[in-house]
C-alpha positions as CSV (number, residue, x, y, z in Angstrom):
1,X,0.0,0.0,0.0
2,X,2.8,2.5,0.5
3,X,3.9,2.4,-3.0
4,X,0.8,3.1,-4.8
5,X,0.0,6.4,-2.1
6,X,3.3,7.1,-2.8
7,X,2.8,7.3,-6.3
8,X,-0.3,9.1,-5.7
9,X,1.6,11.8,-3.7
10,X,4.4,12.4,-6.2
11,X,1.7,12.8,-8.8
12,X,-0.6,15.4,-6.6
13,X,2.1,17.2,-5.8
14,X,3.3,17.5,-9.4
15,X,-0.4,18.5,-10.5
16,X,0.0,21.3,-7.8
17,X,3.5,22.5,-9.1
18,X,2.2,23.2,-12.5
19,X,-1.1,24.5,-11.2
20,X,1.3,26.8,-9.4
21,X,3.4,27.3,-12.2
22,X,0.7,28.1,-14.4
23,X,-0.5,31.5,-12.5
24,X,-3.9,32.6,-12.0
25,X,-4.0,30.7,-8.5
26,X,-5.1,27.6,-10.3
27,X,-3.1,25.3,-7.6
28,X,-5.8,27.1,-4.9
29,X,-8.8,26.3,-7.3
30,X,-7.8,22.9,-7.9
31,X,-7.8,22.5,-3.9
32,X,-11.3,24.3,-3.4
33,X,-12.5,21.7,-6.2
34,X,-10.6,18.9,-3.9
35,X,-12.7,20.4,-0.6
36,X,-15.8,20.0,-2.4
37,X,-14.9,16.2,-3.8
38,X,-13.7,15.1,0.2
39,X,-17.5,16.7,1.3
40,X,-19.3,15.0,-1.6
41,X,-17.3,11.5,-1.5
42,X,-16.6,11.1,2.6
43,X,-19.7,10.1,3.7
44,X,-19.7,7.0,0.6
45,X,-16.5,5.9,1.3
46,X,-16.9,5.5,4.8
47,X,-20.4,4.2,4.0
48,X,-18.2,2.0,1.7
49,X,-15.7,0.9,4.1
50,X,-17.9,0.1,7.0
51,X,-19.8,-3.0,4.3
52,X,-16.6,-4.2,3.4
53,X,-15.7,-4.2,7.0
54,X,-18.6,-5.4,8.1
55,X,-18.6,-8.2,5.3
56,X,-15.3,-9.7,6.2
57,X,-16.2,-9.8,10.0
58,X,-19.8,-11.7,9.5
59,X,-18.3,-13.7,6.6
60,X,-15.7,-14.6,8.8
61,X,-18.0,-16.2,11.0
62,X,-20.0,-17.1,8.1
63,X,-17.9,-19.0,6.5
64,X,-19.8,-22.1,5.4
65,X,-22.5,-19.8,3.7
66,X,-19.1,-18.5,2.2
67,X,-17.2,-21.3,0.9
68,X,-21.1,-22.5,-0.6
69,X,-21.8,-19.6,-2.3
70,X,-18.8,-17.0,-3.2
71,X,-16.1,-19.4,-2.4
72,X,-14.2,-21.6,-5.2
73,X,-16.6,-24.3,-4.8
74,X,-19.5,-22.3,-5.5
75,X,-18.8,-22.8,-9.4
76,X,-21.2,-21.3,-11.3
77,X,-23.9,-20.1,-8.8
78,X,-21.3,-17.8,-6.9
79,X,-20.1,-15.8,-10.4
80,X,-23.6,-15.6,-11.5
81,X,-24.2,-14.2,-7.7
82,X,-21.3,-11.9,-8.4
83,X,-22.2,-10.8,-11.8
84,X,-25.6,-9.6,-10.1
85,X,-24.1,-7.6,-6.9
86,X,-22.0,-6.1,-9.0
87,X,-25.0,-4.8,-11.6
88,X,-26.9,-3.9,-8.2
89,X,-23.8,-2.2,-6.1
90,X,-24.5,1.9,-7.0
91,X,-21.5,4.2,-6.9
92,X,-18.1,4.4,-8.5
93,X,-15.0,2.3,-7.5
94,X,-14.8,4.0,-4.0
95,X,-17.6,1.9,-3.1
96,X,-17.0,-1.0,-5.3
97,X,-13.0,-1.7,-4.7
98,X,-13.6,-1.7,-0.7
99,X,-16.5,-4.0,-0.8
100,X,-14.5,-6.5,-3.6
101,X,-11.7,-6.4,-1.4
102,X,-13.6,-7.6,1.8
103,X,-15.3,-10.6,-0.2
104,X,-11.5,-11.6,-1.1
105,X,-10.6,-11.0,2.8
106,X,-13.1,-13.2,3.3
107,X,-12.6,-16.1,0.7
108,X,-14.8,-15.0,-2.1
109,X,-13.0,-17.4,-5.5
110,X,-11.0,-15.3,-8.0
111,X,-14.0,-16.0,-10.6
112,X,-16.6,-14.3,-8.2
113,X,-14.2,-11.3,-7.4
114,X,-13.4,-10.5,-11.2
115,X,-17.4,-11.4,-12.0
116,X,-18.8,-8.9,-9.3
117,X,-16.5,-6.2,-10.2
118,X,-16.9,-7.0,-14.4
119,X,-21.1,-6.7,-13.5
120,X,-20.7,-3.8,-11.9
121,X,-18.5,-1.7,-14.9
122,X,-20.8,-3.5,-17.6
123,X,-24.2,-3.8,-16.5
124,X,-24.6,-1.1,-13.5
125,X,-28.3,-0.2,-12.9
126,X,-27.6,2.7,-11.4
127,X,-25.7,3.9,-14.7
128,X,-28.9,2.9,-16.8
129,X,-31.2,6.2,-15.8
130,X,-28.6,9.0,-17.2
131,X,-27.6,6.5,-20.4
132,X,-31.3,6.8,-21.8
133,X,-31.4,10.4,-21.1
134,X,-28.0,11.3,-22.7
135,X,-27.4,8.2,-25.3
136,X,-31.2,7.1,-25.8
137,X,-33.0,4.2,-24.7
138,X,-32.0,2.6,-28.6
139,X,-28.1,2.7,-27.9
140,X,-28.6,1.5,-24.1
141,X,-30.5,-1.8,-25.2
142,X,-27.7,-2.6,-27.3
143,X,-25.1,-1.9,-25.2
144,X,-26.8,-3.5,-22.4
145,X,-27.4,-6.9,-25.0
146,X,-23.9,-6.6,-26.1
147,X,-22.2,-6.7,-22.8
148,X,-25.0,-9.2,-20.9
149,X,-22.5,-12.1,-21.2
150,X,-19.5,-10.4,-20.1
151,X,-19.5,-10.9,-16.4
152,X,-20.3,-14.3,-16.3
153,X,-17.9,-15.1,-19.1
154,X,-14.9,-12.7,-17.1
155,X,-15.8,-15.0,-13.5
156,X,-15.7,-18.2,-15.5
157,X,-12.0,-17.2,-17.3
158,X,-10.6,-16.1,-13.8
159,X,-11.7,-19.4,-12.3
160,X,-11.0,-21.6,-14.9
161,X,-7.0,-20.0,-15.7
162,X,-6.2,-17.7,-12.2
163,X,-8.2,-19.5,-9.4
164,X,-4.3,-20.8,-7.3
165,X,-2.9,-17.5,-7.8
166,X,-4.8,-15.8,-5.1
């Protein structure tokens, strides 16, 4: 974890230099816009965290209804599962990557982990409302039709070529 905040730093603080660089106070704009992000995306993050939390400490003493039906011998059932909590989970990856990361804590298979995070950037329902009204309900369907089988079809490829590697 350190390497990837440090990453994250070195780039934030290179965004800033140039901001800086640039004049105009566009480094302070850039951090007003940052303010508003923290007040708009704190409250789903923690929201976020607490589920995944909360997910690996009930599955952990859970973890027979794990094992049967996230776990690696939940076979088909658990990606098909996945590929539908995924569709249903609203919110971008702030909310997403927490909770995927708790199911693995807690011993969800490779196939259900890449499933549930494939139905969620494919099929997301809470997506579907602001498509029709910017792309039309016409380009939606086939979108939606085009992509139905990717989830599954992702779960089943982790499972079947990655499932020792976690």
């Amino acid at each position: 974890m350190v390497t990837p905040t440090l990453i994250m730093g070195i780039i934030a603080l290179l965004m800033l230099f140039f901001g800086y660089q640039q004049g105009n106070n566009q480094h302070i704009e850039g951090l007003k816009v940052t303010l508003v992000m923290i007040k708009q995306m704190m409250p789903l993050l923690v929201l976020a965290l607490v589920i995944a939390g909360m997910a690996q400490v009930l599955s952990s003493q859970q973890q027979e209804f794990i094992d049967k039906w996230l776990g690696p011998e939940s076979g088909m059932r658990g990606i098909l599962i996945a590929s539908a909590a995924g569709t249903l989970t609203p919110g971008g990856p702030v909310v997403t990557v927490p909770i995927l990361a708790g199911l693995l804590r807690s011993g969800s298979s490779v196939g259900v982990a890449v499933a549930y995070l494939t139905g969620w950037g494919a099929w997301s329902l809470a997506r579907l409302p602001l498509e029709i009204a910017i792309l039309g309900w016409k380009f939606t369907v086939i979108r939606v039709l085009s992509v139905c089988l990717l989830p599954p079809l992702a779960g089943l490829i982790a499972q079947t070529f990655f499932a020792k590697t976690l």
